[in-house]
DRENMARTI-520713 format. One line per field, with one value per atom (N, C-alpha, C, O): x, y, z negated; residue in three letters. Coordinates in steps of 0.02 Angstrom, whole numbers, plus 50000, padded with zeros to 5 digits. Layout:
<atoms>
c1	X / ... $
c2	Y / ... $
c3	Z / ... $
resn	ALA / ... $
</atoms>
This chain:
<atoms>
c1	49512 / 49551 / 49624 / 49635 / 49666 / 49759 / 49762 / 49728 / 49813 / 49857 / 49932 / 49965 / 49951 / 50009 / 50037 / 50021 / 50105 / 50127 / 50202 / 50214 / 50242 / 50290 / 50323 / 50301 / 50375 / 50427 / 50500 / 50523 / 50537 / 50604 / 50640 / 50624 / 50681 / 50706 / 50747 / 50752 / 50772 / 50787 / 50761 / 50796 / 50681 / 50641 / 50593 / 50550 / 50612 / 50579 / 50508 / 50478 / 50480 / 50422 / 50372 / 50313 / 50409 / 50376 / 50395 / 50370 / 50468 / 50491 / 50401 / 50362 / 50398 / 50318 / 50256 / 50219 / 50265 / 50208 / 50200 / 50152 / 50240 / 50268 / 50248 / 50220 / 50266 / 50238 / 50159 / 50121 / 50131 / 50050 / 50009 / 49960 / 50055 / 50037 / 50055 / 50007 / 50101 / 50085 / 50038 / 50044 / 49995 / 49952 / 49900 / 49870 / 49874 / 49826 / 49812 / 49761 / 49885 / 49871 / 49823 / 49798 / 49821 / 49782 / 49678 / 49630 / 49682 / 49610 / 49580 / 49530 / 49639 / 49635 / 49676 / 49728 / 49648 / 49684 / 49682 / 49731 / 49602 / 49601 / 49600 / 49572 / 49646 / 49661 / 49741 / 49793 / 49728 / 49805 / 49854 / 49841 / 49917 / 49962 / 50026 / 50049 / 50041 / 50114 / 50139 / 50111 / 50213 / 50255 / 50324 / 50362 / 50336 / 50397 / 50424 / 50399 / 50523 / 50536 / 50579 / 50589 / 50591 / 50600 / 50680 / 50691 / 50718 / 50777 / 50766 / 50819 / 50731 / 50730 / 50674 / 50672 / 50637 / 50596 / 50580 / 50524 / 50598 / 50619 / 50547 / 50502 / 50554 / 50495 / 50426 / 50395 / 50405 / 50346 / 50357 / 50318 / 50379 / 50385 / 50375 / 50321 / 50418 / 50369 / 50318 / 50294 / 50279 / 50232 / 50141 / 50088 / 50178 / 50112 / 50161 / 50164 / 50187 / 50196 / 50216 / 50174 / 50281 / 50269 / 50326 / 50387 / 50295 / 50367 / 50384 / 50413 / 50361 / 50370 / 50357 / 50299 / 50384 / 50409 / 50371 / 50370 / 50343 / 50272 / 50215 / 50185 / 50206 / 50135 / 50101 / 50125 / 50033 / 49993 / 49947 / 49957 / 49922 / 49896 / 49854 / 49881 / 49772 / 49706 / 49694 / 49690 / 49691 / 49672 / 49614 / 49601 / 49568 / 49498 / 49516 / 49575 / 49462 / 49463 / 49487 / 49513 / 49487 / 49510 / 49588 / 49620 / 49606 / 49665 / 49672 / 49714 / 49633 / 49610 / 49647 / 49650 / 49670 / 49678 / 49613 / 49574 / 49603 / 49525 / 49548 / 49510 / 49614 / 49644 / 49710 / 49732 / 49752 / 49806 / 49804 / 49772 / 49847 / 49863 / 49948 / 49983 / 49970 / 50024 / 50079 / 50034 / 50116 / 50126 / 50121 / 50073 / 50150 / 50124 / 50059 / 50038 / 50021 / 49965 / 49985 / 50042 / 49930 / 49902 / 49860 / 49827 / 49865 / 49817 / 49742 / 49715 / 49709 / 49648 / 49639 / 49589 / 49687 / 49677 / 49677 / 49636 / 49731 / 49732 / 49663 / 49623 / 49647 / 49601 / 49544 / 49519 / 49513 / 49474 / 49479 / 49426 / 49527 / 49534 / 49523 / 49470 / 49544 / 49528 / 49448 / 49404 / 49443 / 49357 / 49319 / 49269 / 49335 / 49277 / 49291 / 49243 / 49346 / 49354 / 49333 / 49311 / 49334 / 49323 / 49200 / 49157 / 49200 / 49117 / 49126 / 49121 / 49139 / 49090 / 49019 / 48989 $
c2	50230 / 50179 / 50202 / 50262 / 50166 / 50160 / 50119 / 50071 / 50153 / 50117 / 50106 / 50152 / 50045 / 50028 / 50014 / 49959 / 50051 / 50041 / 49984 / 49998 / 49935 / 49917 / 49902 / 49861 / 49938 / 49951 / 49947 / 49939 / 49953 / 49934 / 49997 / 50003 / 50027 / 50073 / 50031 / 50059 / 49971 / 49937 / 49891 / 49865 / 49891 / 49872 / 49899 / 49943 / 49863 / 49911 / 49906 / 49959 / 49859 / 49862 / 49903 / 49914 / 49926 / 49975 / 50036 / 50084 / 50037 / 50129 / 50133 / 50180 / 50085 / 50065 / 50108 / 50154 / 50068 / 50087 / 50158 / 50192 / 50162 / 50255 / 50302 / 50353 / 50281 / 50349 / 50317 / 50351 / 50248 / 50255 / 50303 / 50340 / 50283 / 50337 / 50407 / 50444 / 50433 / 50486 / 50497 / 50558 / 50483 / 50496 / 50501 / 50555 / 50450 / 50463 / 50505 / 50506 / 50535 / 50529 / 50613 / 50620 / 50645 / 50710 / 50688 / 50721 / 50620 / 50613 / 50561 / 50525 / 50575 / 50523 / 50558 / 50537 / 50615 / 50668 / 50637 / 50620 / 50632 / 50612 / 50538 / 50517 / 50499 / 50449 / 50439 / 50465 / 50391 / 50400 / 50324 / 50264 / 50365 / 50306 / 50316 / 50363 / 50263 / 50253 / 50220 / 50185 / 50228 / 50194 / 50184 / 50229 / 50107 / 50070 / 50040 / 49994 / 50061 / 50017 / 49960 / 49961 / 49920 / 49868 / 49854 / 49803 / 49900 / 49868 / 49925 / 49926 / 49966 / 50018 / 49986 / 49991 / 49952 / 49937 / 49872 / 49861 / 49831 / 49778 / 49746 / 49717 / 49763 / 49777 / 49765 / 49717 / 49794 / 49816 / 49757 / 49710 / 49749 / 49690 / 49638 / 49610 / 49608 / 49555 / 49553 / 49496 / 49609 / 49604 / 49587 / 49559 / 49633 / 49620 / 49568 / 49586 / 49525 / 49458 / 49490 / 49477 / 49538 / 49528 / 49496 / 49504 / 49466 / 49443 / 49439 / 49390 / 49502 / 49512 / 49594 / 49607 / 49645 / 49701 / 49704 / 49653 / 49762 / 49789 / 49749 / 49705 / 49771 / 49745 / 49792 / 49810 / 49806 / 49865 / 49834 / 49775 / 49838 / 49826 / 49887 / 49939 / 49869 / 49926 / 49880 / 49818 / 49932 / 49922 / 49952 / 49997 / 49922 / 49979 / 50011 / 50019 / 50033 / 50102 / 50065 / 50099 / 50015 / 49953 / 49922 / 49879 / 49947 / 49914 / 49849 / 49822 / 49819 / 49742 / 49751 / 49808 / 49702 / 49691 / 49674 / 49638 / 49714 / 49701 / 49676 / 49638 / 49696 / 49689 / 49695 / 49751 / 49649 / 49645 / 49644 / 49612 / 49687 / 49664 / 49660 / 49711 / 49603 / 49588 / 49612 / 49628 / 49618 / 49635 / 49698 / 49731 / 49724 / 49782 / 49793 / 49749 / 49833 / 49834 / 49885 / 49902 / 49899 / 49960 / 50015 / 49996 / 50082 / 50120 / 50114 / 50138 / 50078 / 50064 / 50008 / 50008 / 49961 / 49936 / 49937 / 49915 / 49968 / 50020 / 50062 / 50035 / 50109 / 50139 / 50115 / 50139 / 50060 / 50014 / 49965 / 49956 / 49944 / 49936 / 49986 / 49972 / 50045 / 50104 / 50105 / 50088 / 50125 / 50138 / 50096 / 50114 / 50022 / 49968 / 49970 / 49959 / 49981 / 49982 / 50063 / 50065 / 50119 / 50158 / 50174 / 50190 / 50161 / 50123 / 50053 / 50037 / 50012 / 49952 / 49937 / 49884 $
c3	49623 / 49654 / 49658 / 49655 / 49665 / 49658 / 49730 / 49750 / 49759 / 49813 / 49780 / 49755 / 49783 / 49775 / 49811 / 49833 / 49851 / 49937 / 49905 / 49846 / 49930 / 49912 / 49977 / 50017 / 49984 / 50043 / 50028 / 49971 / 50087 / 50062 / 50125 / 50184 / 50095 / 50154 / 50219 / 50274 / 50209 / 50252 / 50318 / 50362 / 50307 / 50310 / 50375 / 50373 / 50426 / 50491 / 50492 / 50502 / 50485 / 50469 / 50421 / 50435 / 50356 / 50323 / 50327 / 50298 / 50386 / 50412 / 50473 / 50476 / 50501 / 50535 / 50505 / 50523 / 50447 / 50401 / 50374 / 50357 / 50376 / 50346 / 50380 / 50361 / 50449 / 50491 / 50504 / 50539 / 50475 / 50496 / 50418 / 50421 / 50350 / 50304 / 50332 / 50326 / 50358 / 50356 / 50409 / 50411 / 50455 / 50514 / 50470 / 50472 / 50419 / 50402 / 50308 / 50274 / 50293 / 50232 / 50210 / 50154 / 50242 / 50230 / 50238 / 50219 / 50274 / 50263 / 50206 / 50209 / 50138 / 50075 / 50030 / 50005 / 50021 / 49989 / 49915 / 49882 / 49894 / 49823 / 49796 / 49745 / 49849 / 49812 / 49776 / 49794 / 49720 / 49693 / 49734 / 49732 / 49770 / 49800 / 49750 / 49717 / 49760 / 49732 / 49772 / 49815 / 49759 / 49819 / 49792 / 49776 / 49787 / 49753 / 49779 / 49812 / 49777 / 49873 / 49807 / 49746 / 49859 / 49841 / 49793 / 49760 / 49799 / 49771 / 49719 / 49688 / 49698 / 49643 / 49568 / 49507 / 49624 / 49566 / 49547 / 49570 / 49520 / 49504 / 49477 / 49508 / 49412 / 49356 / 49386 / 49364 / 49422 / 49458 / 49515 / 49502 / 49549 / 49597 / 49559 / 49571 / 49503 / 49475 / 49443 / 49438 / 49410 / 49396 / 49436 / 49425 / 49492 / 49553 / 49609 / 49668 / 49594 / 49621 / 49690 / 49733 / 49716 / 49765 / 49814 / 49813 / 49847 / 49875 / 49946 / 49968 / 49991 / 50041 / 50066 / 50050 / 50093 / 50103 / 50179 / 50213 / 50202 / 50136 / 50113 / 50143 / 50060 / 50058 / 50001 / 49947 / 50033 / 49973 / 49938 / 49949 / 49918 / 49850 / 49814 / 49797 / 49803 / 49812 / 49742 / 49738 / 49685 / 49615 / 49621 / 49661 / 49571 / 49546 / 49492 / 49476 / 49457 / 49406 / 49352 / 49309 / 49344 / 49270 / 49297 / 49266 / 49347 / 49385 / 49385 / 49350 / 49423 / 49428 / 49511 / 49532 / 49551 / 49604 / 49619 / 49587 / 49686 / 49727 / 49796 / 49826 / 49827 / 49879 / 49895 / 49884 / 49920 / 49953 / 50046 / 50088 / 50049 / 50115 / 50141 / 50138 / 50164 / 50160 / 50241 / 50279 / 50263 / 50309 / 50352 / 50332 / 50399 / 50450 / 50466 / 50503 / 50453 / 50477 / 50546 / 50564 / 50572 / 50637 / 50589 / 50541 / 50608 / 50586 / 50574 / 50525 / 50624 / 50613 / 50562 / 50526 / 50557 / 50515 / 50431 / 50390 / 50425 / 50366 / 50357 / 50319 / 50380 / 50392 / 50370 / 50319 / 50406 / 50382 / 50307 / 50276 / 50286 / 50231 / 50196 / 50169 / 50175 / 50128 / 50140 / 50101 / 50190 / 50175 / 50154 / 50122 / 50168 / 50141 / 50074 / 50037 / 50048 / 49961 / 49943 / 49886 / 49969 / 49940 / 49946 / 49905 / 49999 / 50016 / 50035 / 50094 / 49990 / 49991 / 50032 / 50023 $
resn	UNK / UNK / UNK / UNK / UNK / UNK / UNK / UNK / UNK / UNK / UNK / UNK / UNK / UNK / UNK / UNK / UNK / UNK / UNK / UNK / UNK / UNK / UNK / UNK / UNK / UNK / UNK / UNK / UNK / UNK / UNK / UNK / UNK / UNK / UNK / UNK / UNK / UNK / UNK / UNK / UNK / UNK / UNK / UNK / UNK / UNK / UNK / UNK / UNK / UNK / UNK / UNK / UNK / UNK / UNK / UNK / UNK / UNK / UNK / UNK / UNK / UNK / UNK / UNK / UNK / UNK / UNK / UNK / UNK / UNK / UNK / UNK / UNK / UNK / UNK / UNK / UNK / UNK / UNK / UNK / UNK / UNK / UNK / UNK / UNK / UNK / UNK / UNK / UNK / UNK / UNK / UNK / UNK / UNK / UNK / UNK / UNK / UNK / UNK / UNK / UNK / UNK / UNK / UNK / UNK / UNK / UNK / UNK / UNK / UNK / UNK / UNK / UNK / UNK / UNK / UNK / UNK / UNK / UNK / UNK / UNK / UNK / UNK / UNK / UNK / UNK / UNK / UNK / UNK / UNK / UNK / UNK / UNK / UNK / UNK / UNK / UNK / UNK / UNK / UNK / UNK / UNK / UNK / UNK / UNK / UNK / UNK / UNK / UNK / UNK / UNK / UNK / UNK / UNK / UNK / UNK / UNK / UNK / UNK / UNK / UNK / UNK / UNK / UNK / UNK / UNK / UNK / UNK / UNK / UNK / UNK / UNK / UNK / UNK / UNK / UNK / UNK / UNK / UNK / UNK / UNK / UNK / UNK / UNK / UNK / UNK / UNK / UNK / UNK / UNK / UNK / UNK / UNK / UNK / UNK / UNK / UNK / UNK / UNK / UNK / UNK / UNK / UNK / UNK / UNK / UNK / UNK / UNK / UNK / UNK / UNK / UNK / UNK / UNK / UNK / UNK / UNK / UNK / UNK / UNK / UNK / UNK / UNK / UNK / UNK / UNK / UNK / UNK / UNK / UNK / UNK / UNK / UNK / UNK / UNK / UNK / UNK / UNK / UNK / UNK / UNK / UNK / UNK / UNK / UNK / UNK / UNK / UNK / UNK / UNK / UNK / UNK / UNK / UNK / UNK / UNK / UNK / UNK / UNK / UNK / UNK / UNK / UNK / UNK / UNK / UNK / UNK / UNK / UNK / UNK / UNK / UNK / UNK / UNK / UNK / UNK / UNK / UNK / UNK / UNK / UNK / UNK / UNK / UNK / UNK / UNK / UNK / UNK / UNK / UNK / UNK / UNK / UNK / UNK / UNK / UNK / UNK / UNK / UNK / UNK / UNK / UNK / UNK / UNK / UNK / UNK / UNK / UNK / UNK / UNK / UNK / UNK / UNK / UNK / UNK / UNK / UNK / UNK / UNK / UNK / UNK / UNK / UNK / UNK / UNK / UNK / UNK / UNK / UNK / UNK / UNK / UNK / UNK / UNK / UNK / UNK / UNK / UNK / UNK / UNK / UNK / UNK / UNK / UNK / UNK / UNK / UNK / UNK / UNK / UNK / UNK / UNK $
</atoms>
């Protein structure tokens, strides 16, 4: 599985999100994240349609979108998303 994080350094809501990745990022060691802020990566923003800062985006092994989630989350909520995609 791929995490695709899309943030904007301007962006209080994903400076938010940042410190909830780092709280949890040592218990998702072996997943692959990427992280594309918004005025650097152009390319990539239109391709996964995005059009609001943050929003992540959980590919499978074929990089199919399985899940979006748009907005600030809470830690638990995050949390909970990774695990239901990583155990179904």
């Amino acid at each position: 599985m791929k995490i695709l994080r899309f943030s904007a350094v301007w962006c209080l809501n994903c400076i938010f999100m940042r410190s909830v990745w780092e709280e949890i990022s040592d218990q998702f060691k072996g997943l692959e994240i990427f992280e594309y802020d918004a005025d650097d990566q152009s390319e990539i923003h239109k391709q996964y349609n995005i059009k609001d800062v943050p929003t992540v985006i959980f590919l499978d092994d074929s990089d199919t979108e399985v899940l979006r989630l748009e907005g600030a989350k809470d830690k638990e909520e995050l949390l909970s998303a990774i695990n239901h995609q990583i155990n179904p």
